[in-house]
N, C-alpha and C positions, 0 to 999 in steps of 0.2 A: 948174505946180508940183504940182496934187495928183493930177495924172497920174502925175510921178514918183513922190511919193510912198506910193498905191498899188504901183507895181510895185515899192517895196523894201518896202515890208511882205509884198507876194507873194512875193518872195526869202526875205525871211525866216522866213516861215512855213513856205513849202519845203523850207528848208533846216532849220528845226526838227524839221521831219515826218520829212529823209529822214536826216538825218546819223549821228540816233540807230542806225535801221533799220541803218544803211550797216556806221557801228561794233559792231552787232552780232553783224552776220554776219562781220566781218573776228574779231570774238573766238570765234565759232565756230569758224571755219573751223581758227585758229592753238590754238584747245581738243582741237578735234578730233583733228586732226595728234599735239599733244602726249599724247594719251590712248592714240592709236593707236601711238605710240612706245614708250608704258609699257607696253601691254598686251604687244606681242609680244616686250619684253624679258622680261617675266613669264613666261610661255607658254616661252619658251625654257628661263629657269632653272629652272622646275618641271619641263620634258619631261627635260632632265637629270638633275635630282638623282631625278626616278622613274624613270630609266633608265639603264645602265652605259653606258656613252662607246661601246663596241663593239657593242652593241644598238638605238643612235641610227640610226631609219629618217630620213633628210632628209628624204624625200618625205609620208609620216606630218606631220613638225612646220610643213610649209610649208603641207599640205593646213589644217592647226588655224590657222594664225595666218591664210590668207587668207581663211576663214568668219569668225574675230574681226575682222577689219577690213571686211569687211562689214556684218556685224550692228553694229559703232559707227559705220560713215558713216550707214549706213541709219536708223539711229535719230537721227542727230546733221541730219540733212535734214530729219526729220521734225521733229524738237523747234525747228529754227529757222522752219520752215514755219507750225508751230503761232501761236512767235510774232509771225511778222510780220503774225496776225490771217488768216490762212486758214484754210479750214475741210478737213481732214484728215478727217475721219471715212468722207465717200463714197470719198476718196482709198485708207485702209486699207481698204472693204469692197473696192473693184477690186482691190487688189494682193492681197487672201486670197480669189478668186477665179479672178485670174490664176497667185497660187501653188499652187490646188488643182488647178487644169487643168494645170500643167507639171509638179507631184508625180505624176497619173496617167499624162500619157504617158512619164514619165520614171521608171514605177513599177519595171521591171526593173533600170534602173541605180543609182536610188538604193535597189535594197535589195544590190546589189554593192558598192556604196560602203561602205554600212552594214556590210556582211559583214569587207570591208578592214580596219575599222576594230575587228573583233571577232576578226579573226585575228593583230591587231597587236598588240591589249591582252591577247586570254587565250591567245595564243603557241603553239596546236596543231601546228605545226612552223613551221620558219624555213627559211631557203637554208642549202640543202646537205645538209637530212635526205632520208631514201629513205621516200615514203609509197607508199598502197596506198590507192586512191578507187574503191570497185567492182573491174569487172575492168582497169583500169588502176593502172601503177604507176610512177615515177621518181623525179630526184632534184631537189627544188626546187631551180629555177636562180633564178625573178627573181619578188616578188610585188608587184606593181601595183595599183594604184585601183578597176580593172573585174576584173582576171582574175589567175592564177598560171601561171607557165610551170611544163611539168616537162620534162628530158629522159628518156626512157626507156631503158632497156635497150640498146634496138635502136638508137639512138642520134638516131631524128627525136624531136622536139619538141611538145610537147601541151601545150594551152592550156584550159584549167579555169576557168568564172566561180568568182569567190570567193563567188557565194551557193550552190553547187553543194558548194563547201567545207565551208560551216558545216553544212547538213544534211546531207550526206551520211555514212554511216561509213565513218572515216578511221583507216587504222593507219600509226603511226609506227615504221617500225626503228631509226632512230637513235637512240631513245630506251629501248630493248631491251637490256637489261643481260644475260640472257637468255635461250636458248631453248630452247622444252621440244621435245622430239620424240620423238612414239610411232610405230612402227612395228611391221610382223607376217611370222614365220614361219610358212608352212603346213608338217607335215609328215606324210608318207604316213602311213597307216592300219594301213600290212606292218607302222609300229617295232613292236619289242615294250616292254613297260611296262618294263624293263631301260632302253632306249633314250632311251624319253620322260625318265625320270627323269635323264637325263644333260643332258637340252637346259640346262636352267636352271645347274648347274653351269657349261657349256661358256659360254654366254656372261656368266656371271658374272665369268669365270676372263678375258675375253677385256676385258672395260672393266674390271677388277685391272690390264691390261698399260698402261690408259693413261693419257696424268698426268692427274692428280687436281686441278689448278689451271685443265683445257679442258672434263673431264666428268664427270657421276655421276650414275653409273645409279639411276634411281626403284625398278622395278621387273619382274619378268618373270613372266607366269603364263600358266598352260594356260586362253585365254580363253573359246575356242567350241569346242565339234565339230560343226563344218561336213559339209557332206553331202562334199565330197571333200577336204577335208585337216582338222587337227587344231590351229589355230590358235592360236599362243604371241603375246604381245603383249608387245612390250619397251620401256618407257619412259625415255628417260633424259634432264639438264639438259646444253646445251652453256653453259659459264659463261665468254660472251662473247658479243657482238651483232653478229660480221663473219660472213658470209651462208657466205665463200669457207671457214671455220673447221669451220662446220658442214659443208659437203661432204666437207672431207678427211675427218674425223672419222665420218662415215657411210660413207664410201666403204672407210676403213679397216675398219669393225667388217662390212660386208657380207663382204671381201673373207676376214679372219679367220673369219667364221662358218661362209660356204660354206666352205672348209679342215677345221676343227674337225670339222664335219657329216660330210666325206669320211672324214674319218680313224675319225670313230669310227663310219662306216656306216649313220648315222642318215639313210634316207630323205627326199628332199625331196619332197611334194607337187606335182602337175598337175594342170591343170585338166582335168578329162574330159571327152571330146566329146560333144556333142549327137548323140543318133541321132534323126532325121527318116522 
């Protein structure tokens, strides 16, 4: 009899000891879950209402909610570890050991990541603008975690880390409302000052012929006297940002000017040969 007796007070003391524990973690656990449900409801409606329906990156709001459900399991293991009377301390120095040894081999990716996340927020172009990174240039096709596609011109495909992005200077044309363009006549030495004094006219008269809604002329001056021509420098705005606009539009006033120049005899400059 006090055999048995012993072992239900062993039961019971057991079961004192462990039930609480038991219960406690099953309220973690069902805590946990619930927190982690609220947060990524949260996280969604604020990635929303800070961003227009058509600007919503998925990839961006899945990358934020799956770091927030990390960092609340992570802490929520921790907080129940704490209290089932273990001792965590040695526990967080290994884990911020083990995390500063996998931040450094992992140093070039996570400043890609980081980069991602700075081309998503402060929006230096998006899919579908035509940038210029060095001497490479195309049109974002896809931007990703590590890297940015572009297609280019020629029509293969180049691949840009996104921390190559953030430092590097980057010009957007898509965003080019638009474009200035200077360019230079040389003309012979033979004009006479009758001559000269016609250029500025001629092509004034010449972007007079064109609408006034694609261009306007800055300005035109006699800039240098260069050792073999006499160089005129013509400035003027293309007011539009389509690349194909500005060709016609240059192609046209080249094409008028050489004309003009013929007609009214006004010599065009050569480059003289080198004698050796």
């Amino acid at each position: 009899m006090k055999l048995e007796g012993l072992f239900n007070l062993d039961l019971v003391a057991i079961a004192a000891a462990v039930v609480p524990k038991v219960l406690f973690v099953l309220i973690a656990i069902y805590g946990t879950q619930l927190l982690d449900r609220l947060l990524q409801k949260m996280i969604g409606l604020w990635f929303r209402q800070k961003t227009t329906p058509a600007a919503i990156d998925e990839t961006v709001l899945s990358l934020i909610k799956l770091v927030a459900r990390v960092v609340v399991y992570v802490v929520a293991i921790l907080f129940v570890l704490q209290n089932l009377g273990l001792e965590i301390t040695a526990l967080l120095g290994g884990l911020g050991v083990a995390g500063l040894a996998i931040a450094f081999a992992l140093q070039k990716v996570l400043e890609d990541i980081f980069s991602f996340f700075m081309i998503h927020f402060d929006k230096p172009f998006r899919v579908g603008d035509y940038i210029t990174v060095g001497a490479d240039s195309g049109t974002v096709k896809h931007i990703g975690i590590r890297s940015t596609r572009l297609t280019m011109p020629t029509g293969q495909e180049l691949l840009i880390s996104n921390r190559e992005l953030t430092t590097a200077r980057l010009q957007n044309f898509k965003r080019m409302q638009q474009r200035r363009v200077v360019f230079t006549v040389g003309i012979d030495y033979k004009a006479s000052g009758a001559q000269l004094r016609q250029v500025k006219p001629i092509i004034t008269a010449i972007f007079a012929k064109l609408p006034p809604k694609q261009v306007l002329l800055a300005r035109v001056h006699l800039k240098t006297l260069h050792e073999t021509a006499l160089i005129f420098e013509i400035a003027y705005d293309v007011l539009g940002k389509e690349y194909d606009l500005y060709l016609d539009l240059q192609e046209q006033i080249n094409l008028e000017l050489l004309e003009q120049l013929r007609q009214a005899k006004i010599p065009l400059a050569h480059p003289l040969p080198t004698l050796k």
